[in-house]
N, C-alpha and C positions, 0 to 999 in steps of 0.2 A: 539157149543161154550157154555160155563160155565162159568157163574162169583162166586164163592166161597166167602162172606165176611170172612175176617180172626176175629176169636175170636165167631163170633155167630154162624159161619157156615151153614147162610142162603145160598142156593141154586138156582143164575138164568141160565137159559137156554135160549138160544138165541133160537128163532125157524131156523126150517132147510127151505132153502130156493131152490126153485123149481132150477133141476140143480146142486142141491150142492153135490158132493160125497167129498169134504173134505173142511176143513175150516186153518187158518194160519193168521199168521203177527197181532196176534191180537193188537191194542195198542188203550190206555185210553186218553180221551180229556186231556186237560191240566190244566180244572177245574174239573176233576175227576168224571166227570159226566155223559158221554158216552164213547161209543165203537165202535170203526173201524175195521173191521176184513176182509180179501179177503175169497173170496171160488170157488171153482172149480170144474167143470164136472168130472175129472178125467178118461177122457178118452182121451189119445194124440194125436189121429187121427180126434176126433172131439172136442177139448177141448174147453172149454167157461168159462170165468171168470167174476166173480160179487165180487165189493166192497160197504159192507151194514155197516149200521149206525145203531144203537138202543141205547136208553138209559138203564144205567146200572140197572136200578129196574126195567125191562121189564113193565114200563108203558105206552111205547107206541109201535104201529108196526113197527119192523128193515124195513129202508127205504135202497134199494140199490141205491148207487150214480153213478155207473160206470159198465157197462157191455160190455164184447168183445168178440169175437171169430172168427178165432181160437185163442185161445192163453189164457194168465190171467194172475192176478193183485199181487202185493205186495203193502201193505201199508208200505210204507216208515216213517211216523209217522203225526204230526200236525201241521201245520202253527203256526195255535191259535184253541181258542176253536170253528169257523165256516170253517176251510179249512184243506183238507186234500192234505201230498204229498202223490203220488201214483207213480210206478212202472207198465209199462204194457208190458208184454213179448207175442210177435206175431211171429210165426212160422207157416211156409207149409214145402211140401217137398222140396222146393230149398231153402229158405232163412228162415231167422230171424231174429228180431231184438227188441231192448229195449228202452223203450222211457219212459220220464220223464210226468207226468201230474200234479193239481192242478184239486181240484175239490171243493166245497161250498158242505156243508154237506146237503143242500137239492137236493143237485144231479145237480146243476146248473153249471153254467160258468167253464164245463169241457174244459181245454186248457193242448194241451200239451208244455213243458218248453225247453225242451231238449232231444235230441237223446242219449242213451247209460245209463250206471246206473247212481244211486246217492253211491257216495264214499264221510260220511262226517256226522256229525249231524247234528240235527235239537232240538234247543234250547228247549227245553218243562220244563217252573220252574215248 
């Protein structure tokens, strides 16, 4: 993951995180000052999902708030600037399914909300 500032063209780089063979759903706090991003094993048969936190001038170490498997995560976007909605998709060979969470961006009071997607937004001024 890349943050780009537009106009000076500084350049961050999220580091790569143990596990990740791809990353997605990136989205920005709502005081513009972190980054929630999902990432995944990508391998289907043994997939593992992690959703990490860092702030956006890579000043401190991406904290992962959420980790699962088999299966992985969508950031669905931000509560507020301390809570993330999350997306977590779980599959084996018989079943699957899709479940709602809420997590505190120090990786705390993971709960899931509801069973199935989120179809809808989520206010971010």
């Amino acid at each position: 993951v890349q943050i780009i500032e537009v106009g000076s063209w500084i350049t961050i780089t999220m580091p790569i995180l143990p596990d990740q063979g791809q990353s997605g759903s990136a989205t920005f706090s709502p005081d513009g000052q972190k980054i929630a991003y999902a990432v995944a094993r990508t391998a289907y048969d043994n997939e593992y999902g992690q959703v990490a936190v860092a702030p956006i001038d890579g000043s401190a170490v991406t904290l992962v708030v959420a980790a699962f498997g088999p299966g992985y995560f969508h950031v669905v976007g931000w509560i507020d600037d301390e809570i993330l909605l999350i997306e977590r998709y779980e599959f084996s060979e018989t079943a699957s399914s899709t479940t709602l969470w809420r997590v505190n961006i120090d990786g705390s009071g993971l709960t899931q909300i509801a069973n199935g997607y989120f179809r809808g937004f989520v206010r971010n001024p």
